[in-house]
C-alpha positions, 0 to 999 in steps of 0.5 A: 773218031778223031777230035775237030780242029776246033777241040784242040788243046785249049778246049776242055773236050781235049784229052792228052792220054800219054801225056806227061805229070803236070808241072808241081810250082808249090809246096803244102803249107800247114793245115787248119782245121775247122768247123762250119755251122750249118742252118739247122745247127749241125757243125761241117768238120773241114781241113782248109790246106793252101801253098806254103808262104801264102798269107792271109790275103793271097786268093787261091782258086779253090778244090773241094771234097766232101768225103764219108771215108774221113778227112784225116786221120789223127796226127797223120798226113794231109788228106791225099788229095792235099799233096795231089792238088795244092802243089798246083797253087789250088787251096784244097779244101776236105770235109767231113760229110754230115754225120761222119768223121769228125762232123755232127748229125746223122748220115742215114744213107747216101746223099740225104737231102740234109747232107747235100744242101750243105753243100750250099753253105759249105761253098758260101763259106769258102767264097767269103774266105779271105783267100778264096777268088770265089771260085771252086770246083768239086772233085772226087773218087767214088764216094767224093766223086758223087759229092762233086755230082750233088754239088752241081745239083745246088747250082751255086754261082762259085761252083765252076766246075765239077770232076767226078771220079768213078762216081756211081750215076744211079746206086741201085742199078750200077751197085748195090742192085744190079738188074735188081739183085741184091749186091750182097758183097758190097752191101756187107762189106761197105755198110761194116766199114762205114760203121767202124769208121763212124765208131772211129775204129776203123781198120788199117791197111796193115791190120793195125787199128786206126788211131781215129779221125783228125779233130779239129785243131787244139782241143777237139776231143771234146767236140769228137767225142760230141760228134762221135755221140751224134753219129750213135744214134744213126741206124747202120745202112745195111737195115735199109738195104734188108727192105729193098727190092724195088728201086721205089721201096722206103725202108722205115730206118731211111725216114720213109726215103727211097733210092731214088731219092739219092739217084744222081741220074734222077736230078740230071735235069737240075745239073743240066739247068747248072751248066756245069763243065764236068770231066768224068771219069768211068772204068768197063771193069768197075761195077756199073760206072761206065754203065751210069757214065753212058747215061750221064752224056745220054741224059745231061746237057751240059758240058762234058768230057766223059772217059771211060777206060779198061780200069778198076775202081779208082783207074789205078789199074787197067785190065785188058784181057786182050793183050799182054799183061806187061804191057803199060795202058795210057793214060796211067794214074799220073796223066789222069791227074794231070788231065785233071788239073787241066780241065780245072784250070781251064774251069777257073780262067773262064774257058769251060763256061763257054764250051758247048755240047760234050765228048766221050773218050773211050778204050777200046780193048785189044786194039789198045786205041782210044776213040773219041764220039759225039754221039752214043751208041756209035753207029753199029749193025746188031749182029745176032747169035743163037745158043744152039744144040751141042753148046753151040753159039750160032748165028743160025737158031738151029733145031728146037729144044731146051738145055736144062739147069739146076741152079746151084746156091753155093756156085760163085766166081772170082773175087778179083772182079768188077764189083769187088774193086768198089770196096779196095780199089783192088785189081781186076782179073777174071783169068781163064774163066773155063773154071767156072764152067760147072755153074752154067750152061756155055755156048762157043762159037765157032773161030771168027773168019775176020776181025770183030770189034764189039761197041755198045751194050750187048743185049740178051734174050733169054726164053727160059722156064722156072720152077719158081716164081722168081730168079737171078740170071747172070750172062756173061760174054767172052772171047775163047783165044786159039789156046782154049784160054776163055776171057772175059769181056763183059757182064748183065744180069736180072732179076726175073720179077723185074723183067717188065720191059720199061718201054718209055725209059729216057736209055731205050736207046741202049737197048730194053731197060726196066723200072724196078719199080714196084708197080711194074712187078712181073713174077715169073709163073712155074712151068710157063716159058717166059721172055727176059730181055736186058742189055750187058754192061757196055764194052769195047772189044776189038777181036781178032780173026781166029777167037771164037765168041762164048756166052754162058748162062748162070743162076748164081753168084755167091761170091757177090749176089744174093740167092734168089729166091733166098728160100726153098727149093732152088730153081730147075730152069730150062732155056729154050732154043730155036727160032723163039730161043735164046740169042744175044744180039751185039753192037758190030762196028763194021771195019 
């Protein structure tokens, strides 16, 4: 699905995939460093970086990020952002969110509404600069990403524009509970980095301790050290988390808050109501961000470029199983950014404010093509497939039974995987997944007659019988080359307390969704067979004739997911096959 005439070049919904780097005009002037207070007396630590030579009166359009992974370091370097952005004549500005690096106040957890409405205060300030035109745009990888989003929450006039970045939409379900299972590995590893970073002892790359955050200008030990004291006195994240189940839960260490409170997806009607032009950025390989960018151009109204690409976290890597490994997937990081300073630019000279409607680039993988679409689900026909007798994957239920499995607590998969890259930003490679074949049950199809391209959100049925009263379940789709090499495409799970299907969810359209929410709490009853139904991760897949389709069927994941339950007797489970039995149904764009 190609772009109209009238999404040409000049338009914001114009994505250039194999262009080259944006043209670089100026060099970094020196660094200044400042506090602004806040209405509560809370001081915002920020560096302010212009183009070299500008004087005091030289008005520059403005970037900005707010970060929780500090502004800079101590005596090194510009914020990457800096070197990345005012060489295109922007000033650049990079905060220290509220309780963290070299700023005051606490930082409870992610988004709370003390940090967020700084955001105000913090783009007042820059539009009474005297260098400032008034203008800014939010911008951001992952955790600035979502910083942009909450921008656009404010709805301030100087904002002109926001470019999230693999932003999480909705952190429980795209992070740190994904179908409700707790995210064992980024919980723990994330909460014990921010810790580090907020005691300022972070660890570096290299292994070598972190000379701390950059203070602010000429004698600001004294105000770190303050701030550094503030920062104490906040509980370690990971507390909350201990009291989460349900996505309306309120840990006590969270001040009575709940998840939901720091959903971007639960104020998408508030940056609706902002106009705000976004470009959004989003990879099938990293945790939930295409998932969340999907709902995004589902939920939002206002103008929009959604890409969603075979990347990790961060979109430095890209990862198509279905091709060679050598071969180079545009667009690469570099005309990424350059795609971004684009749309800025068309942000500031006033282009955005008038564009209308919204766009979703995406990847299809094997194909290596890129498909640009109006309206989401694409138009597809589902396309069923039974787990059958024997291992087999049929498009016929065959015989009744069940296929049994004792779920094994110590089981996992690969490290290199979706949910790791939110930590590192690391590559991602599932390899050859036959060597994970002992923690499941898999089911092969037979060689595909014709070529098959999957789009959408796959969405499994499982008729399954517990021991116990709850469970994690893990489906995992891949395509088997001619070889016998078994390669990921795509993953979704659910924890079985959850399975209530949410039957008024604004996604029905993507396929059964569930609340998560307390009140909707459906325990499974030992011995009783029982329906789960929940949609994959979405994909875009382009198989050839001659892979066979394969799913397999898990219990546990202990390289990244709590066991569940997490005491007892592991569950012994029975899948059941048949007419009623288990099947997975998937989005088929017809050739």
């Amino acid at each position: 699905m190609g772009l109209s005439s009238l999404e040409a070049s000049h338009s914001i919904f114009a994505y250039d995939f194999d262009g080259a780097a944006a043209a670089k005009a100026y060099k970094v002037g020196p660094l200044k460093s400042t506090y602004v207070t806040m209405r509560d007396g809370v001081r915002i630590a920020l560096d302010i970086a212009r183009p070299m030579g500008d004087g005091g009166n030289i008005k520059r359009d403005t970037i900005l990020a707010m970060t929780r992974y500090w502004r800079g370091v101590k005596e090194g370097p510009p914020h990457e952002f800096v070197s990345r952005l005012v060489p295109h004549g922007y000033a650049v500005v990079v905060g220290d969110s509220r309780g963290s690096g070299a700023s005051f106040g606490q930082w409870p957890y992610h988004r709370a509404r003390a940090e967020t409405l700084d955001f105000s205060e913090i783009l007042d300030w820059i539009a009474a600069q005297p260098w400032s035109t008034g203008q800014v745009i939010g911008y951001g990888l992952s955790y600035t990403a979502n910083t942009a989003d909450w921008m656009a929450e404010r709805n301030h006039p100087a904002l002109k524009g926001i470019i999230p970045r693999f932003a999480d939409y909705d952190s429980y379900e795209d992070c740190y509970f994904p179908g409700g299972i707790p995210n064992l590995f980024v919980v723990k590893t994330w909460a014990e980095l921010v810790k580090q970073l907020d005691r300022n002892a972070a660890v570096l790359a290299d292994g070598q301790k972190s000379p701390g955050v950059r203070p602010v200008g000429p004698g600001g030990e004294a105000d770190l050290a303050a701030a550094l004291r503030d920062h104490e006195r906040a509980v370690p994240i990971s507390e909350g988390f201990q009291q989460v189940t349900f996505k309306d839960d309120r840990p006590t260490t969270w001040g009575g808050a709940s998840m939901i409170e720091w959903s971007t997806q639960e104020v998408a009607d508030r940056i609706s109501r902002s106009g705000t032009p976004t470009q959004n950025l989003a990879g099938w390989f990293d945790s939930g961000t295409a998932q969340g960018a999907i709902r995004r151009f589902l939920g939002q109204s206002n103008p929009m470029n959604v890409i969603i690409g075979p990347w990790n976290h961060g979109g430095d890597y890209a990862y198509d199983p279905l091709r060679d490994p050598g071969e180079t997937i545009v667009p690469t990081i570099v005309t990424q950014h350059a795609n971004d300073i684009r749309f800025a630019d068309l942000c500031f000279n006033g282009q955005a404010a008038h564009e209308q409607g919204k766009i979703l680039h995406y990847y299809t993988l094997g194909e290596g093509a890129w498909k640009s679409t109006r309206s989401w689900p694409p138009p597809a026909t589902s396309q069923r497939w039974h787990m059958a007798s024997g291992s087999r994957l049929s498009p016929s239920p065959g015989e009744a039974g069940f296929d049994p499995l004792q779920v094994n607590p110590t089981a996992g998969d690969v490290e290199t995987n979706r949910w790791a890259t939110q930590i590192d930003c690391g590559q991602v490679d599932y390899g050859d997944r036959r060597q994970f074949d002992g923690r499941g049950l898999a089911y092969t199809g037979e060689p595909l007659t014709h070529d098959l391209e999957i789009t959408g959100h796959p969405v499994v049925h499982l008729n399954v019988t517990s021991t116990r009263e709850d469970g994690a379940f893990l489906v995992y789709l891949e395509t088997v080359r001619p070889d016998g090499m078994s390669l990921y495409l795509t993953e979704g799970q659910l924890r079985a307390v959850h399975r209530k299907v949410w039957t008024a969810s604004p996604f029905r359209v993507l396929g059964p969704q569930h609340s998560y929410l307390r009140r909707d709490a459906e325990p499974l009853i030992p011995g009783e067979a029982a329906i789960l139904t929940f949609t994959l991760n979405p994909i875009s897949a382009f198989l050839p004739a001659g892979h066979r389709l394969r799913v397999v069927l898990a219990g546990s994941d202990r390289t990244t997911f709590a066991t569940v339950p997490a005491d007892g007797r592991p569950p012994f489970l029975k899948f059941h096959r048949g007419t009623a039995g288990c099947c997975i149904d998937l989005p088929v764009i017809e050739a």
